[in-house]
N, C-alpha and C positions, 0 to 999 in steps of 0.2 A: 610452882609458878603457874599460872594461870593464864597470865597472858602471853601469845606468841611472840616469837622470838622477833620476826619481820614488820612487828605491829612496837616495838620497843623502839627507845632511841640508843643512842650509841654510849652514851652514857650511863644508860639502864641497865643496857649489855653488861657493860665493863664489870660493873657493880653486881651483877648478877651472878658471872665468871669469876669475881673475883681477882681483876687483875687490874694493871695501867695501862689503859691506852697509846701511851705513852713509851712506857722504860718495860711493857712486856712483864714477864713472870719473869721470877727471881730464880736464879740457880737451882738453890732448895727446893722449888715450887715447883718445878720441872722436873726436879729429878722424885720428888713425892706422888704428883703426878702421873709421870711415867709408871711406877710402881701401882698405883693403883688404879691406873684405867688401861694399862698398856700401852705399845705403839700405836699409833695413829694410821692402822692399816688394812684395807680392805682384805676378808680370808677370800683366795683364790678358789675359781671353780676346779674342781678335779678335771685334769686335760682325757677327752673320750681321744681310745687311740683310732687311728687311722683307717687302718683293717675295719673297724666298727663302723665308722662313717658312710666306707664302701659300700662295705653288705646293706647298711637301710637305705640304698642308694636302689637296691634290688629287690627293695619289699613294698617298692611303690605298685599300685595294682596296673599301670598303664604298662609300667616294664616287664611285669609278669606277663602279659595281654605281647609285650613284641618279641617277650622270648619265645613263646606257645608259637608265635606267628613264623618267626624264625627255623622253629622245629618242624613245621607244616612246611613252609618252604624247600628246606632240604631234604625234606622226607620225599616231595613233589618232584626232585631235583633242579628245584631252582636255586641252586647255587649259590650265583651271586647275588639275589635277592636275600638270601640268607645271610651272607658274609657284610651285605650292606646294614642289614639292621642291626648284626652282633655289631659292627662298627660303629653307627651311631647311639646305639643303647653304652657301650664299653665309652665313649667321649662323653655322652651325657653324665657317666658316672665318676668319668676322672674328674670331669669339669665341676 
């Protein structure tokens, strides 16, 4: 077929499909069908688990840049400056 589908009329369709616009595909036609193109179903993407997500959550090069920063701090004994970036790094990454 040559010419596109949205460039067709509705009747061109039918005839093309081979059905009725009308009364739809016949039992037989549907169950032939079935068999030989399958369900009518998009294949799912494989689900990345979770755990995965996290971690390239921590291969960003800015959160590398506030962990370094983080470990300069406590090494310094800035404490809480320390405790505040592991917190906003650890939300950035839940979130």
């Amino acid at each position: 077929m040559s010419t596109p589908w949205h460039q067709m009329g509705a009747a061109e369709v039918a005839a093309a499909l081979r059905t009725d616009p009308t009364a739809g595909l016949t039992e037989a036609e549907c169950r032939r069908r079935l068999e030989e193109y399958g369900p009518n179903q998009l294949e799912g993407a494989p689900r990345v688990p979770w755990w995965r997500i996290l971690f390239a959550q921590f291969q960003d090069f800015m959160v590398v840049v506030l962990l370094m920063a983080t470990a300069i701090s406590y090494g310094m004994g800035e404490t809480a400056d320390a405790i505040t970036i592991v917190v906003i790094v650890v939300l950035n990454a839940v979130l």
